[in-house]
C-alpha positions as CSV (number, residue, x, y, z in Angstrom):
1,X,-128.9,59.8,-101.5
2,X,-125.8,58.7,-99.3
3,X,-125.5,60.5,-95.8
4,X,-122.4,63.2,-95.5
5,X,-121.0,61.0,-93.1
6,X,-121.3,57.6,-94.4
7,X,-119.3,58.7,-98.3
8,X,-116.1,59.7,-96.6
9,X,-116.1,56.1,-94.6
10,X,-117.0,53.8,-97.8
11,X,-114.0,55.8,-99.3
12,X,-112.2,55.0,-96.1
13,X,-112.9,51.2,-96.3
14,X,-112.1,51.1,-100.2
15,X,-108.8,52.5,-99.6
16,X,-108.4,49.9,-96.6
17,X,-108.9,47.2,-98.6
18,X,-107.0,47.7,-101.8
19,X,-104.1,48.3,-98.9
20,X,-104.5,44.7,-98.1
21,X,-104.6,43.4,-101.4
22,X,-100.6,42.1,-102.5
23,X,-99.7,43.8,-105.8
24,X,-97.8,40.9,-106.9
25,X,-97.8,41.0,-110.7
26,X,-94.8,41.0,-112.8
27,X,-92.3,39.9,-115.4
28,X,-91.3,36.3,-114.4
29,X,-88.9,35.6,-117.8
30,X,-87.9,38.2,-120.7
31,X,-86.2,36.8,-123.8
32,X,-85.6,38.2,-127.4
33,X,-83.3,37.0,-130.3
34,X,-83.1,39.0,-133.5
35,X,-80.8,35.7,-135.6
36,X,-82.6,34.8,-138.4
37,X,-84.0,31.2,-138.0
38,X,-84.9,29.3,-140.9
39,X,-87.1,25.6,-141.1
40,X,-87.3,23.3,-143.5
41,X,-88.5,20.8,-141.0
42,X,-89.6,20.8,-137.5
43,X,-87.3,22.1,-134.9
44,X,-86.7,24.3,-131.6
45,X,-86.6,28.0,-131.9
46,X,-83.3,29.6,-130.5
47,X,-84.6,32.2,-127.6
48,X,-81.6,34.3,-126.8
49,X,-78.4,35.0,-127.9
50,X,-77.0,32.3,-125.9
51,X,-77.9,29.7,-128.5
52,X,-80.4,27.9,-125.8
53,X,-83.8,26.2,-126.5
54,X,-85.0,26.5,-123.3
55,X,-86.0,29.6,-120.8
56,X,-87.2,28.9,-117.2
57,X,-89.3,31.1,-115.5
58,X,-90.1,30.6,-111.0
59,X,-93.5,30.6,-109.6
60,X,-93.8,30.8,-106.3
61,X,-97.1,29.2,-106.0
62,X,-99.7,27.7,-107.9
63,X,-100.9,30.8,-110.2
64,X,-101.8,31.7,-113.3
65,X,-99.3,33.1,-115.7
66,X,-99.7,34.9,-119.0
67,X,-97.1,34.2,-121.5
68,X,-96.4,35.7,-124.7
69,X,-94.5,35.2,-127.9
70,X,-94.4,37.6,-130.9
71,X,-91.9,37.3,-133.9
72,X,-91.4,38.3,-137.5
73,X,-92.7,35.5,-139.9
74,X,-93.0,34.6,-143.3
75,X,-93.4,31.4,-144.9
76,X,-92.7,30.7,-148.6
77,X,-94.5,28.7,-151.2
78,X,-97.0,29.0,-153.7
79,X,-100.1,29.5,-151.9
80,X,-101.4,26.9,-149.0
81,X,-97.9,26.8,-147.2
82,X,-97.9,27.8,-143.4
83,X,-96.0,28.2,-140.2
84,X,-97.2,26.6,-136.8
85,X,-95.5,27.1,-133.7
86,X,-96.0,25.4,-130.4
87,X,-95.1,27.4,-127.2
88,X,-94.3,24.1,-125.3
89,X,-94.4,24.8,-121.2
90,X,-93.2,21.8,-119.0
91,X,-93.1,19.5,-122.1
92,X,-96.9,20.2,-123.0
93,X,-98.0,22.2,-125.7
94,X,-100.1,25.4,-124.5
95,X,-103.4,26.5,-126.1
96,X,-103.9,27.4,-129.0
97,X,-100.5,26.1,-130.0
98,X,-101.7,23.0,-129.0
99,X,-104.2,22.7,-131.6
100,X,-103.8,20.5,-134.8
101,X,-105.0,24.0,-137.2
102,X,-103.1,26.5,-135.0
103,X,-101.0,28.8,-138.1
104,X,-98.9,31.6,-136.9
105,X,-98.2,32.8,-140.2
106,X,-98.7,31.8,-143.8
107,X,-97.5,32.5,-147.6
108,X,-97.4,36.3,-148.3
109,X,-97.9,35.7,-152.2
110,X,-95.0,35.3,-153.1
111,X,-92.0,32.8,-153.5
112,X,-89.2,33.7,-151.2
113,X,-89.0,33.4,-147.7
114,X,-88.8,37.2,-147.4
115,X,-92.2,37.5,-149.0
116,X,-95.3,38.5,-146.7
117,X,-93.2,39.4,-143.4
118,X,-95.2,40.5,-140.6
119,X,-95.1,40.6,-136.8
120,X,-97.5,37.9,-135.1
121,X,-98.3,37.4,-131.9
122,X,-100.1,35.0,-129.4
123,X,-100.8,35.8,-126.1
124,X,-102.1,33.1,-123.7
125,X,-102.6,32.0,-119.8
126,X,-101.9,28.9,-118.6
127,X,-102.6,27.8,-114.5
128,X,-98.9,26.5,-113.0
129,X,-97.4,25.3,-110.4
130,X,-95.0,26.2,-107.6
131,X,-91.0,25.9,-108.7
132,X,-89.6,25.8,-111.9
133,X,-90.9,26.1,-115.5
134,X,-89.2,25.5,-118.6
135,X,-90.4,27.0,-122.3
136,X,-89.9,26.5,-125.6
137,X,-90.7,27.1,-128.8
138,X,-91.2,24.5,-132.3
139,X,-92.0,25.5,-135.6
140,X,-93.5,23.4,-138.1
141,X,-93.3,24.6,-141.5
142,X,-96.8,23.1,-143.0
143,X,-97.2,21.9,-146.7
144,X,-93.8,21.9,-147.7
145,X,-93.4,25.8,-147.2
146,X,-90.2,27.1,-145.4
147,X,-90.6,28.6,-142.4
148,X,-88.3,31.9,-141.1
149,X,-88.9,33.6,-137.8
150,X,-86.8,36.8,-136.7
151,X,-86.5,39.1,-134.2
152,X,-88.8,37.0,-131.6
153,X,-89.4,38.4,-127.7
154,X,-91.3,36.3,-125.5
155,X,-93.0,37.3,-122.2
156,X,-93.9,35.7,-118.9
157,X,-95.7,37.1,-116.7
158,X,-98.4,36.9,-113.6
């Protein structure tokens, strides 16, 4: 059983601590773009209404950040056609976009790129460095499908 005297001061030294603990988390880069995009082939997603490919993000020091993409996708086709993205940080490919079987979305059941819309999301963290980041986003439509994305927001944060 703790004394009467000794609760109050591990309460005390709690509160003491957390005091000296930096709240730094938050939103590093905020982007969303409701145009339509449409692949056929391989290309770069527009991320804002600017028309531009690329976002940066600034980390003041080596950290950890969590980044997140979410979007509207269908892909049409008959059946094994499929969308892939790559969130592409610094010029590398992040996990799990990085990987060879990573699908964001796939054919809905039916034959128009309207079919089988649904909101997908991947959240990931990924260790950077101090400065300047740069993100983008490919899409690969897979087995001949084509690939639409709408209304995408993408989120970096620490």
């Amino acid at each position: 059983m703790m004394s009467r005297t000794f609760a109050p001061a591990l309460v005390a030294a709690g509160v003491l601590y957390l005091a000296g603990v930096p709240a730094n988390a938050g939103n590093l880069m905020i982007t969303q773009f409701a145009g339509v995009q449409t692949f056929n082939a391989p290309g770069n997603l527009v991320l804002a209404d600017s028309g531009s490919f690329f976002q940066s993000f600034d980390s003041e020091g080596p950290q950890n950040v969590m980044i997140s993409f979410s979007a509207v996708c269908s892909t049409s086709g008959k059946g094994s056609e499929a969308t892939s993205i790559q969130i592409i940080l610094d010029g590398a490919a992040v996990y799990p976009t990085n990987k060879a079987d990573n699908v964001f979305c796939s054919v809905g059941g039916g034959k128009g790129t309207k079919d089988g819309l649904n909101t997908n999301a991947i959240i990931t963290a990924v260790p950077v460095g101090g400065g300047t980041h740069t993100v983008q986003v490919t899409v690969t439509p897979l087995k001949g499908g084509i690939s639409r994305i709408d209304n995408l927001s993408m989120l970096v944060w620490n």
